[in-house]
ZAMIZA-486480 format. One record per residue (C-alpha): residue number from 1; x, y, z; residue in one letter. Coordinates in Angstrom, 1 decimal. Each point is the difference from the previous one (the first is absolute). Example, Ala and Ser with C-alpha at 12.3 -4.5 7.8 and 13.67 -1.06 7.14 Angstrom:
<site><resi>1</resi><px>12.3</px><py>-4.5</py><pz>7.8</pz><resn>A</resn></site>
<site><resi>2</resi><px>1.4</px><py>3.4</py><pz>-0.7</pz><resn>S</resn></site>
// end
This chain:
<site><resi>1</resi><px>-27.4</px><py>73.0</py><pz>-16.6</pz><resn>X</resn></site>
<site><resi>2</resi><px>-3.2</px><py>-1.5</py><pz>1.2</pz><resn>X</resn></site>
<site><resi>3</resi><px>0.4</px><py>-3.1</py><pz>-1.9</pz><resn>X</resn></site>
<site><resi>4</resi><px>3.0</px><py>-0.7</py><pz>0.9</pz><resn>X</resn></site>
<site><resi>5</resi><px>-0.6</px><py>0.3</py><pz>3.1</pz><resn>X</resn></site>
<site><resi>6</resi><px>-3.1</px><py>-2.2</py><pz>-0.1</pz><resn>X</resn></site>
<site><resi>7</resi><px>2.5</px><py>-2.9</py><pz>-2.0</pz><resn>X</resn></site>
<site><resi>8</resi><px>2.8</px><py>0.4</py><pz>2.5</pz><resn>X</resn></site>
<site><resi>9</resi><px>-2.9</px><py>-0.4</py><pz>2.9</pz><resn>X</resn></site>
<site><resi>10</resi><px>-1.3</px><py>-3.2</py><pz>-1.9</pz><resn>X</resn></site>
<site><resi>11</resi><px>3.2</px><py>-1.5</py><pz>-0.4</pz><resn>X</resn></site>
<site><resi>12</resi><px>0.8</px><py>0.9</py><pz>3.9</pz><resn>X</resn></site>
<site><resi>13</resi><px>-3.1</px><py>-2.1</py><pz>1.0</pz><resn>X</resn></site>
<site><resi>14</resi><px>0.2</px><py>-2.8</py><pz>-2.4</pz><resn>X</resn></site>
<site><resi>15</resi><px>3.7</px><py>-0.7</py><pz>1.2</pz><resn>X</resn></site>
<site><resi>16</resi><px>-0.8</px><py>0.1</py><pz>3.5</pz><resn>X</resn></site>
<site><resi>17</resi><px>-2.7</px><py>-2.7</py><pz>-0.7</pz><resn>X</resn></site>
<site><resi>18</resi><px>2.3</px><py>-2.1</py><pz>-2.1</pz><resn>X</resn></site>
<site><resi>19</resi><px>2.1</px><py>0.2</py><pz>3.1</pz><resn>X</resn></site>
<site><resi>20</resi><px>-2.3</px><py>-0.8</py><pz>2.5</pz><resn>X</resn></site>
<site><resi>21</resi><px>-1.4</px><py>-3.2</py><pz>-2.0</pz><resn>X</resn></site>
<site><resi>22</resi><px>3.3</px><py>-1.4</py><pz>-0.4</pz><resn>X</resn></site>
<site><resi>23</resi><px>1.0</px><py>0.8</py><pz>3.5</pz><resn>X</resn></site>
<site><resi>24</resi><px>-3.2</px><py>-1.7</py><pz>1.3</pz><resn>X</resn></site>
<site><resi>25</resi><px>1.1</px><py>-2.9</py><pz>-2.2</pz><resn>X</resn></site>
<site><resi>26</resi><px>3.2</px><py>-0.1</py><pz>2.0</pz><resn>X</resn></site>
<site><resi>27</resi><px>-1.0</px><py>0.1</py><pz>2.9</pz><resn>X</resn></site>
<site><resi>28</resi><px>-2.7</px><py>-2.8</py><pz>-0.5</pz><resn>X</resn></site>
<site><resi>29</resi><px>2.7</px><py>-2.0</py><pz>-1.4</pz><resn>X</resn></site>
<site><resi>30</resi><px>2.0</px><py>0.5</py><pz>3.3</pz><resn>X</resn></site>
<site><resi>31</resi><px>-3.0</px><py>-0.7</py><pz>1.9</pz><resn>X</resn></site>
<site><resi>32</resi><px>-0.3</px><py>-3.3</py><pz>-1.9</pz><resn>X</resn></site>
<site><resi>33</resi><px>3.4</px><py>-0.8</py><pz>0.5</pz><resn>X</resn></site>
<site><resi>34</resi><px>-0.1</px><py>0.6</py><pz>3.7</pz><resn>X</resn></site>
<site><resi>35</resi><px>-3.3</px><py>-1.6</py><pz>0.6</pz><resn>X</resn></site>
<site><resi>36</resi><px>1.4</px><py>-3.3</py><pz>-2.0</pz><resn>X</resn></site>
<site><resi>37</resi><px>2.7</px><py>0.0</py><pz>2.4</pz><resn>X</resn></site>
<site><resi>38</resi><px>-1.3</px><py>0.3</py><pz>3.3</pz><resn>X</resn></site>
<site><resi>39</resi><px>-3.0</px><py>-2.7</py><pz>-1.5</pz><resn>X</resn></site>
<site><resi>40</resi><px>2.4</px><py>-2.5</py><pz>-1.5</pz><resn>X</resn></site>
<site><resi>41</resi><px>0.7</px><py>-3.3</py><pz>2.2</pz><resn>X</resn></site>
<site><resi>42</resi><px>3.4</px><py>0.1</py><pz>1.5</pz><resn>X</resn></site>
<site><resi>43</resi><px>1.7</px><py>-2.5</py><pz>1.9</pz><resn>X</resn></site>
<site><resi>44</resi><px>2.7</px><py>0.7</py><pz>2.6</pz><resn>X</resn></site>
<site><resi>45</resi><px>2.6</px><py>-2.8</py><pz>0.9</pz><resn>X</resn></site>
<site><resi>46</resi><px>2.5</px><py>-0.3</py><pz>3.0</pz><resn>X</resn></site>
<site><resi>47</resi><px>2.1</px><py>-3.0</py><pz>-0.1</pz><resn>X</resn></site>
<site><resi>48</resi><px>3.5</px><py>-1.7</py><pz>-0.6</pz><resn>X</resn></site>
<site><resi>49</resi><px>2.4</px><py>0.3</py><pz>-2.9</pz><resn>X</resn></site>
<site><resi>50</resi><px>2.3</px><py>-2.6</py><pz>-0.9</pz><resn>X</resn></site>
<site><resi>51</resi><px>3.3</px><py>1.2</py><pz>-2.3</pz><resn>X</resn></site>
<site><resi>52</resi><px>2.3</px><py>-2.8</py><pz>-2.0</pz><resn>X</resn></site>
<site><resi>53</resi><px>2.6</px><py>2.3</py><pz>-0.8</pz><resn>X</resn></site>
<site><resi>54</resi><px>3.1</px><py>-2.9</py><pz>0.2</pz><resn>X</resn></site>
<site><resi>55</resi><px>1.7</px><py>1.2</py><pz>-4.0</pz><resn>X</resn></site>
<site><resi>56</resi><px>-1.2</px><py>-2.4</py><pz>-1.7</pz><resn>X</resn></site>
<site><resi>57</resi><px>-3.8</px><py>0.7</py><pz>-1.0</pz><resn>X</resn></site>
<site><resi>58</resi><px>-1.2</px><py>-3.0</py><pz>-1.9</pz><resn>X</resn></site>
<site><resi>59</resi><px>2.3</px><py>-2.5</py><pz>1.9</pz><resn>X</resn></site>
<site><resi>60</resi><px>-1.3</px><py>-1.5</py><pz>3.8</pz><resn>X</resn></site>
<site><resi>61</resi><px>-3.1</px><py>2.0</py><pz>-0.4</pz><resn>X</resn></site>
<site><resi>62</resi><px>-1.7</px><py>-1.7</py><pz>3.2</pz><resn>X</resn></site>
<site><resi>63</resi><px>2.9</px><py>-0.7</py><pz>2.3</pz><resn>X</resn></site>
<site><resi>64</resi><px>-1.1</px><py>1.5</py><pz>3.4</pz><resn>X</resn></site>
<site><resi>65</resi><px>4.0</px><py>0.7</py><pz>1.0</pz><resn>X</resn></site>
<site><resi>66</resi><px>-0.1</px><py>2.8</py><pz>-3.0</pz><resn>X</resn></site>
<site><resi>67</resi><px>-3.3</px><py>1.7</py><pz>1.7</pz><resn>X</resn></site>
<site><resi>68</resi><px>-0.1</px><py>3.2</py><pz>2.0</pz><resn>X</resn></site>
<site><resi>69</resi><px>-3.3</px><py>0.2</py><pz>2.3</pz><resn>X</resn></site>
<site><resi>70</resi><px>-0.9</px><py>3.1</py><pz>2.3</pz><resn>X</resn></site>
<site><resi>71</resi><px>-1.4</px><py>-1.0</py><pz>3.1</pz><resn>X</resn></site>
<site><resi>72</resi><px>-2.5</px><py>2.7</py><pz>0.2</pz><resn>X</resn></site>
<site><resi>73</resi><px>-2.6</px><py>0.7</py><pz>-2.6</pz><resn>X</resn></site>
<site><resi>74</resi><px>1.9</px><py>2.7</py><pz>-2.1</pz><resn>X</resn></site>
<site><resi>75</resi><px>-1.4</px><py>-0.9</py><pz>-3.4</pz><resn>X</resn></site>
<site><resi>76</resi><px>-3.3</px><py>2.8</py><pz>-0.4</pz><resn>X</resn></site>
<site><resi>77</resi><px>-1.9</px><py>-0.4</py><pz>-3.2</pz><resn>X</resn></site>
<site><resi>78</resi><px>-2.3</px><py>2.0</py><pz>-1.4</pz><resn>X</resn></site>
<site><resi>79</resi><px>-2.7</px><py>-0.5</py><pz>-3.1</pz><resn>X</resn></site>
<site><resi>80</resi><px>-2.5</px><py>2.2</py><pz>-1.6</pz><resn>X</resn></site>
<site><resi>81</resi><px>-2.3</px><py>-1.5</py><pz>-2.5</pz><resn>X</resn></site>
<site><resi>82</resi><px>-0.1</px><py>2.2</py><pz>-3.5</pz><resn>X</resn></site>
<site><resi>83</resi><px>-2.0</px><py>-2.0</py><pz>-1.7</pz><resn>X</resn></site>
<site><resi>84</resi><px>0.0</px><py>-2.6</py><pz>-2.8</pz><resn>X</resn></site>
<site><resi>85</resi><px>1.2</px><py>-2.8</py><pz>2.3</pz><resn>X</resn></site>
<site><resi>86</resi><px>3.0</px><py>2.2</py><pz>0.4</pz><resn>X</resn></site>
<site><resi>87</resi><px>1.4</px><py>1.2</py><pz>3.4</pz><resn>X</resn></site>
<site><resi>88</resi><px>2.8</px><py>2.9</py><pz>1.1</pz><resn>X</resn></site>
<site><resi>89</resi><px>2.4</px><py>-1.5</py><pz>2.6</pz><resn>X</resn></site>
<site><resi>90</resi><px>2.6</px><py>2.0</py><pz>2.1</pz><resn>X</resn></site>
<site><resi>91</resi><px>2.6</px><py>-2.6</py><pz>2.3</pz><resn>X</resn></site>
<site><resi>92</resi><px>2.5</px><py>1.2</py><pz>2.1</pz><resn>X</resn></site>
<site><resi>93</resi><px>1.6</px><py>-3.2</py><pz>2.3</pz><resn>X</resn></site>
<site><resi>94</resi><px>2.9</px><py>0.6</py><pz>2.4</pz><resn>X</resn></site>
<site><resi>95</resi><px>2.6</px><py>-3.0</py><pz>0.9</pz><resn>X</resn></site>
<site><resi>96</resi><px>3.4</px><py>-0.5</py><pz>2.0</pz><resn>X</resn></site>
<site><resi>97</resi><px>2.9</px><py>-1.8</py><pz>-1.6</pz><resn>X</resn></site>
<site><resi>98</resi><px>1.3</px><py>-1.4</py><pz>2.8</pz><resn>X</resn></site>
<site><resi>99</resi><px>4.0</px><py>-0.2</py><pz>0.4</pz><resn>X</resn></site>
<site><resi>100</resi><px>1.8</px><py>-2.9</py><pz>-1.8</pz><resn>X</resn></site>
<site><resi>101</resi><px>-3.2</px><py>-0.4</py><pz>-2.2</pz><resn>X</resn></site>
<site><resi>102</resi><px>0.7</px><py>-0.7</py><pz>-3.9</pz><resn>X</resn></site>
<site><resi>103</resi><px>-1.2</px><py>2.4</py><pz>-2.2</pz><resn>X</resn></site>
<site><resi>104</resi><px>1.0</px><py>0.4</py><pz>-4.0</pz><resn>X</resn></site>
<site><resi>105</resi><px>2.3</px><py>-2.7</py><pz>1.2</pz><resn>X</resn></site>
<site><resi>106</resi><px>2.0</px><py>1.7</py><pz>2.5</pz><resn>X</resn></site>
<site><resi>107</resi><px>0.0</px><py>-0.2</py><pz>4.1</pz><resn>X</resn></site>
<site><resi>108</resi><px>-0.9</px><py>3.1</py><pz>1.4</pz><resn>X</resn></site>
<site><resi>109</resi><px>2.1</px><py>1.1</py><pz>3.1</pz><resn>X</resn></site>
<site><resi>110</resi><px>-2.5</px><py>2.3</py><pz>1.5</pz><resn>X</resn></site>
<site><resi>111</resi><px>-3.8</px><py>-0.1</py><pz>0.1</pz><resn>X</resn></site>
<site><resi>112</resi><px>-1.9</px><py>2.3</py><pz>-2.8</pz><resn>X</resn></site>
<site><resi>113</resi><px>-3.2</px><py>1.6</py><pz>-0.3</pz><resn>X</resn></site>
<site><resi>114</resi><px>-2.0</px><py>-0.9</py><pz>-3.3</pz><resn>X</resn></site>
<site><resi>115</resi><px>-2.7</px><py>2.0</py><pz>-1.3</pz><resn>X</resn></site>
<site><resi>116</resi><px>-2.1</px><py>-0.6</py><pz>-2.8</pz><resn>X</resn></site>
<site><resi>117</resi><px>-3.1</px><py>2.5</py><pz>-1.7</pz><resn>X</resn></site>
<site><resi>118</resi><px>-1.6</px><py>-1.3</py><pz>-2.7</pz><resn>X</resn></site>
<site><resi>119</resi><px>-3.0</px><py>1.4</py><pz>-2.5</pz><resn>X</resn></site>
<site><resi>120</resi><px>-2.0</px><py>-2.9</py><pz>-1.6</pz><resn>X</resn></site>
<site><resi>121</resi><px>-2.8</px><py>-0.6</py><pz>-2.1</pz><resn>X</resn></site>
<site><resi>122</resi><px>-2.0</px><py>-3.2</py><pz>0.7</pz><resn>X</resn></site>
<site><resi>123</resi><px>-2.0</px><py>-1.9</py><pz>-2.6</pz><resn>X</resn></site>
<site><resi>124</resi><px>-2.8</px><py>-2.0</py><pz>1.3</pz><resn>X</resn></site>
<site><resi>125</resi><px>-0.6</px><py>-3.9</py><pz>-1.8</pz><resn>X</resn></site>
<site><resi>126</resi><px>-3.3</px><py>-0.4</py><pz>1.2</pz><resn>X</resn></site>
<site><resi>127</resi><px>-1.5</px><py>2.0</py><pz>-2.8</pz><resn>X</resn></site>
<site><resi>128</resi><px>2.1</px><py>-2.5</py><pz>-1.9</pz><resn>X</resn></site>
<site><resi>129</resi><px>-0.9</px><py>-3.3</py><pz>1.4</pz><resn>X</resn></site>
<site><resi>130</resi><px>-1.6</px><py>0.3</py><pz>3.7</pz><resn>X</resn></site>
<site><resi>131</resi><px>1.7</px><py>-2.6</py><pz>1.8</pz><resn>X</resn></site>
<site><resi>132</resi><px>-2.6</px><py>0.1</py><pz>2.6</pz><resn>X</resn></site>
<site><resi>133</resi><px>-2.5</px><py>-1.3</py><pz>-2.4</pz><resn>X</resn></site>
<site><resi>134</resi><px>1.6</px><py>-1.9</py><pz>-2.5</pz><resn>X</resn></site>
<site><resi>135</resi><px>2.6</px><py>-1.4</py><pz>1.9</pz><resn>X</resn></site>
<site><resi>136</resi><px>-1.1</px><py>-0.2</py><pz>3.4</pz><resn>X</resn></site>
<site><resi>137</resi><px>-3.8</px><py>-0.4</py><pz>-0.3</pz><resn>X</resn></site>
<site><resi>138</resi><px>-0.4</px><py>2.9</py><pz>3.2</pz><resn>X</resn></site>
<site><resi>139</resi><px>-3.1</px><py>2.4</py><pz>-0.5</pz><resn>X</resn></site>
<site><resi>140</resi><px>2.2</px><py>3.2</py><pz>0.7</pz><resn>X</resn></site>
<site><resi>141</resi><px>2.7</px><py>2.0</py><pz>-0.8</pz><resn>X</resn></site>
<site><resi>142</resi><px>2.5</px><py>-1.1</py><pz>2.7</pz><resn>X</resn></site>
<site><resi>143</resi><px>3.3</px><py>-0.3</py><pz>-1.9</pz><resn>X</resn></site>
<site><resi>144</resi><px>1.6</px><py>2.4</py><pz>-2.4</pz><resn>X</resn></site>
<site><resi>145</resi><px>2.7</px><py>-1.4</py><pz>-2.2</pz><resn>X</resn></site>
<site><resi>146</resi><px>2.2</px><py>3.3</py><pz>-1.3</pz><resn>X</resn></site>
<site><resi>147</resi><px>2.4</px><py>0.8</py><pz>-2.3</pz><resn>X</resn></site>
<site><resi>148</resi><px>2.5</px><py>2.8</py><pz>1.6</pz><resn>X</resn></site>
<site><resi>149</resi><px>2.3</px><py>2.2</py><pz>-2.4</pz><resn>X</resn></site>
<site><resi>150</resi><px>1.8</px><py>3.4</py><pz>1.0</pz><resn>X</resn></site>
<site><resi>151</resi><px>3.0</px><py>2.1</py><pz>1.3</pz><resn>X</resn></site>
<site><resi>152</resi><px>1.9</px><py>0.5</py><pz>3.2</pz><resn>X</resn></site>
<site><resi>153</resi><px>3.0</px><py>1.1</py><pz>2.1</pz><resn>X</resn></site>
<site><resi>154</resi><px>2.4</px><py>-2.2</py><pz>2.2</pz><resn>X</resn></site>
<site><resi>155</resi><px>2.2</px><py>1.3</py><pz>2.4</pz><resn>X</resn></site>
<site><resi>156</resi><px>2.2</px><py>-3.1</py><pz>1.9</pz><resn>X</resn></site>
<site><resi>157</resi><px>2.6</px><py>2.6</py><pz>1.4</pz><resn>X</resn></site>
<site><resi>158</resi><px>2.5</px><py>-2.4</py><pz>-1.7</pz><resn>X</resn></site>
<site><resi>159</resi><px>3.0</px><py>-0.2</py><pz>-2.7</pz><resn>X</resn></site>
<site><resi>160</resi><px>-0.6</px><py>0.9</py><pz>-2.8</pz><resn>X</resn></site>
<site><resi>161</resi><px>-3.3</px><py>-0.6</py><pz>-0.7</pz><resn>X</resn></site>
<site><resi>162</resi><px>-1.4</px><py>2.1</py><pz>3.2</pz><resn>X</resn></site>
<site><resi>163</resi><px>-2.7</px><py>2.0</py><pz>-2.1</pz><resn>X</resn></site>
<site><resi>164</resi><px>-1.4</px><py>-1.4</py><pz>-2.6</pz><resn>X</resn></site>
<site><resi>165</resi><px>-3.4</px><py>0.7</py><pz>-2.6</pz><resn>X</resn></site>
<site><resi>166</resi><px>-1.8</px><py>-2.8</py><pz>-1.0</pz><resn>X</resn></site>
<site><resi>167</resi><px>-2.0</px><py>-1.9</py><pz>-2.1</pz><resn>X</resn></site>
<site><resi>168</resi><px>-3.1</px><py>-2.4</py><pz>1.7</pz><resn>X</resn></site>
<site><resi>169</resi><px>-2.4</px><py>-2.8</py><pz>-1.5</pz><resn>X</resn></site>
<site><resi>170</resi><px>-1.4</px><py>-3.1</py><pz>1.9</pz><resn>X</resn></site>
<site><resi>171</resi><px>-3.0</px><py>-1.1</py><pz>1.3</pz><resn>X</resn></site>
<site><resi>172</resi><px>-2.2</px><py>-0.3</py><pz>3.6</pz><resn>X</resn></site>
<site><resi>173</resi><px>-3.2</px><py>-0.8</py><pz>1.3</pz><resn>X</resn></site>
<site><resi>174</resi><px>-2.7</px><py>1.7</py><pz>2.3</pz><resn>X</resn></site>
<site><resi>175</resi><px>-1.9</px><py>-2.3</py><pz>2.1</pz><resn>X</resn></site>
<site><resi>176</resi><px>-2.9</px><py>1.9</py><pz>1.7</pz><resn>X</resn></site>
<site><resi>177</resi><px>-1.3</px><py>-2.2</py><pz>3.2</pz><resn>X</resn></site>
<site><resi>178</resi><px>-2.6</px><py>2.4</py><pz>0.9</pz><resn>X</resn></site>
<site><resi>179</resi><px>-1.4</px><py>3.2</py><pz>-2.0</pz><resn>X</resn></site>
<site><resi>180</resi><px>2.5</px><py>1.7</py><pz>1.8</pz><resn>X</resn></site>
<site><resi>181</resi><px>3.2</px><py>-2.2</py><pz>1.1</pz><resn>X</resn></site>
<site><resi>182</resi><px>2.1</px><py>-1.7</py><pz>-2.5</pz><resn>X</resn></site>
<site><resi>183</resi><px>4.0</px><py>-0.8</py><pz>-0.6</pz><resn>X</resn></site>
<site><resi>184</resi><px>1.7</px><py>0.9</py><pz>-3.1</pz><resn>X</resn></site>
<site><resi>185</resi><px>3.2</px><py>-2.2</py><pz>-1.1</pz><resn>X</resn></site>
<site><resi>186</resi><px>2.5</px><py>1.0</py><pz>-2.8</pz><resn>X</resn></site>
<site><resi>187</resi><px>3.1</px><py>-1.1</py><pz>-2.2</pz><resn>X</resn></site>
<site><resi>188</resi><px>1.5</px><py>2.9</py><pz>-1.7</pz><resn>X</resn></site>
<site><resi>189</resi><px>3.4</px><py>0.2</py><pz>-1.7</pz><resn>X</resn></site>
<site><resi>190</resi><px>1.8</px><py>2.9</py><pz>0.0</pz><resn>X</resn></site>
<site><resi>191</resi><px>2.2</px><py>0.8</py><pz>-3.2</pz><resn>X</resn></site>
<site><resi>192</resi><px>2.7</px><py>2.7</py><pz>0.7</pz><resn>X</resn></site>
<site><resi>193</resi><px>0.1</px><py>2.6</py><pz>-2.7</pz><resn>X</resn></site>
<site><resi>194</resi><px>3.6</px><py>-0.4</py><pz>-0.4</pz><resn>X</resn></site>
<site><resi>195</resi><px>2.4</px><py>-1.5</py><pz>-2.3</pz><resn>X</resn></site>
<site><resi>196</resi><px>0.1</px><py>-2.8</py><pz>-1.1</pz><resn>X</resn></site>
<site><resi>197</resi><px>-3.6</px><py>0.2</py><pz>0.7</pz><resn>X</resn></site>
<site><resi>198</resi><px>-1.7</px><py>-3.5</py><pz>1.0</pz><resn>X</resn></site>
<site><resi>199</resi><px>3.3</px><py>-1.6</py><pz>1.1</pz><resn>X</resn></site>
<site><resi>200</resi><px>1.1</px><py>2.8</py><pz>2.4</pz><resn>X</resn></site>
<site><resi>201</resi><px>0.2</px><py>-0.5</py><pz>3.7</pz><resn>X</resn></site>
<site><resi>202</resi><px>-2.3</px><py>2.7</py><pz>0.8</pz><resn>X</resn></site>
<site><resi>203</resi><px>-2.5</px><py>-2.7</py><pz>-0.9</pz><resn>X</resn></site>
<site><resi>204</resi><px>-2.2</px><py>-1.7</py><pz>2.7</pz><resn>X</resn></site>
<site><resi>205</resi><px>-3.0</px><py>-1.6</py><pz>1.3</pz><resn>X</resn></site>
<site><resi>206</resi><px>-2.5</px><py>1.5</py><pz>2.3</pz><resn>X</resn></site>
<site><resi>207</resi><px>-2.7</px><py>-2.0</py><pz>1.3</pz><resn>X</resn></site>
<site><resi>208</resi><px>-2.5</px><py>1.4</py><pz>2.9</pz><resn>X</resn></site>
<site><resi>209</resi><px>-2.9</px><py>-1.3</py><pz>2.2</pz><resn>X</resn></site>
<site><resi>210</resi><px>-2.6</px><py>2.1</py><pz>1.6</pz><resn>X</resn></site>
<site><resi>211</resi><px>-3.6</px><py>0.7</py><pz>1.6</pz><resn>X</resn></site>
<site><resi>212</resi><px>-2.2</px><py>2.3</py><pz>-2.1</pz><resn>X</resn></site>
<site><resi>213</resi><px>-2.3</px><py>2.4</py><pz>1.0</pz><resn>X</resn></site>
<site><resi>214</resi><px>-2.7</px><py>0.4</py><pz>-3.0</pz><resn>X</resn></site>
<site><resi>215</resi><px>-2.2</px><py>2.9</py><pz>-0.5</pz><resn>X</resn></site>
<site><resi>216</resi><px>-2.2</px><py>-0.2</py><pz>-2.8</pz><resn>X</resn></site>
<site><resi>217</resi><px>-0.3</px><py>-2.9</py><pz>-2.1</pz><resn>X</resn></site>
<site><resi>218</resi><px>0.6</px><py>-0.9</py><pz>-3.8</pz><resn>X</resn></site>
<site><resi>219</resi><px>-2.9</px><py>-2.4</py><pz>-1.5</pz><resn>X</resn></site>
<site><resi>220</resi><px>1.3</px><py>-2.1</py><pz>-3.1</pz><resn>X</resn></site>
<site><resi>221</resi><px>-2.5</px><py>-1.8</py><pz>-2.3</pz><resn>X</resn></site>
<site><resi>222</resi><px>-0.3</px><py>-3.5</py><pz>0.0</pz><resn>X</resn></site>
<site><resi>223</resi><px>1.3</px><py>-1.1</py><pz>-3.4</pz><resn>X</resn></site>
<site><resi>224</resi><px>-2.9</px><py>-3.0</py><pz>-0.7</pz><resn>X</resn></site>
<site><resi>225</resi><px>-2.5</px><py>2.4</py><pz>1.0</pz><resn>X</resn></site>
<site><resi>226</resi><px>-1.1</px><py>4.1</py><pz>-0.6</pz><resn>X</resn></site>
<site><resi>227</resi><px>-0.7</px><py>0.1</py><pz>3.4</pz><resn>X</resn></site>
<site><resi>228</resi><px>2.0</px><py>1.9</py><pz>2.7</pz><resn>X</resn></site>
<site><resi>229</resi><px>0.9</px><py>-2.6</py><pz>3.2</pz><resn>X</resn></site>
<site><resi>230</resi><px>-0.6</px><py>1.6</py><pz>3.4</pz><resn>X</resn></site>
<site><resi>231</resi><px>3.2</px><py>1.4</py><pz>1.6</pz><resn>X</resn></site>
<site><resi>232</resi><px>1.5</px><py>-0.4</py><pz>3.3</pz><resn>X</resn></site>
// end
């Protein structure tokens, strides 16, 4: 009886220090986590968002008539650095389609709210080929040349086509004119995830303009060099 008791007593105690390892590598693992976030450079954007949304996508790409502009800054982006070169983005813009504008080719008879949230992942270039130095000859990291790819949601309040999922990829650019002030600009199509997929009018353009606010900073190596170039 003894022994078994003694056996049941040693496995009692070797669990409960099994448990307490792996929860004490849990909770350093959160602790990592959490500390990575609130140390990672992130950049917050306020700005403008311009939306081609005329029905026909890869026709009159750059005529002004087809563009919807809000006034107000209602375009708030925000990025979080993971690491890599590669950054977490969430978008959410708010326009007005204003009455008689033409939109998936039709004249709307009433004004309409359009909403757009998007999740994105970012792929910075100048890990790639540092425009800054190779290009440009400048002796910091002032532009960032990305590659944008992800998913999002479109409400225009209108037709058919009123919500929508979608599918993003494009491009943009930071510009950083002081360690903390910038502007970000960026070209993204929007791909509707409805049939027929690609040639569907849920399709359109969405371009935006703001001022960033950085917070942190991401140092890229110099691609002639080992060195690491001095950061705004």
């Amino acid at each position: 009886m003894k022994n078994i008791l003694f056996i049941l007593a040693l496995i009692f105690a070797v669990a409960n220090t099994s448990q307490a390892q792996v929860g004490d590598v849990k909770q350093t693992s959160f602790k990592k986590f959490i500390l990575h976030l609130k140390r990672a450079p992130k950049i917050y954007t306020a700005g403008w968002s311009v939306i081609d949304d005329n029905g026909t996508p890869f026709k009159d790409v750059f005529a002004p008539k087809s563009f919807t502009v809000n006034i107000i800054p209602m375009t708030f982006n925000y990025d979080l650095y993971y690491g890599k070169n590669v950054f977490f983005n969430v978008k959410s813009s708010f326009c007005n389609f204003k009455k008689n504008k033409t939109v998936n080719g039709e004249s709307l008879e009433r004004s309409n709210l359009f909403f757009a949230l998007d999740l994105n992942t970012s792929l910075s270039l100048n890990a790639v080929y540092n425009i800054n130095y190779e290009l440009l000859k400048l002796k910091k990291d002032i532009f960032d040349l990305r590659i944008i790819g992800g998913l999002g949601y479109t409400n225009r309040n209108i037709y058919v086509f009123d919500h929508a999922a979608n599918f993003n990829f494009g491009g943009g650019i930071y510009a950083k004119f002081s360690k903390e002030f910038g502007m970000n600009i960026e070209l993204v199509s929007k791909f509707g995830l409805k049939s027929p997929l690609v040639v569907t009018n849920a399709n359109y353009m969405h371009s935006s303009i703001g001022v960033s606010y950085f917070i942190g900073s991401v140092k890229f190596k110099e691609k002639s060099s080992e060195k690491t170039p001095n950061v705004n």
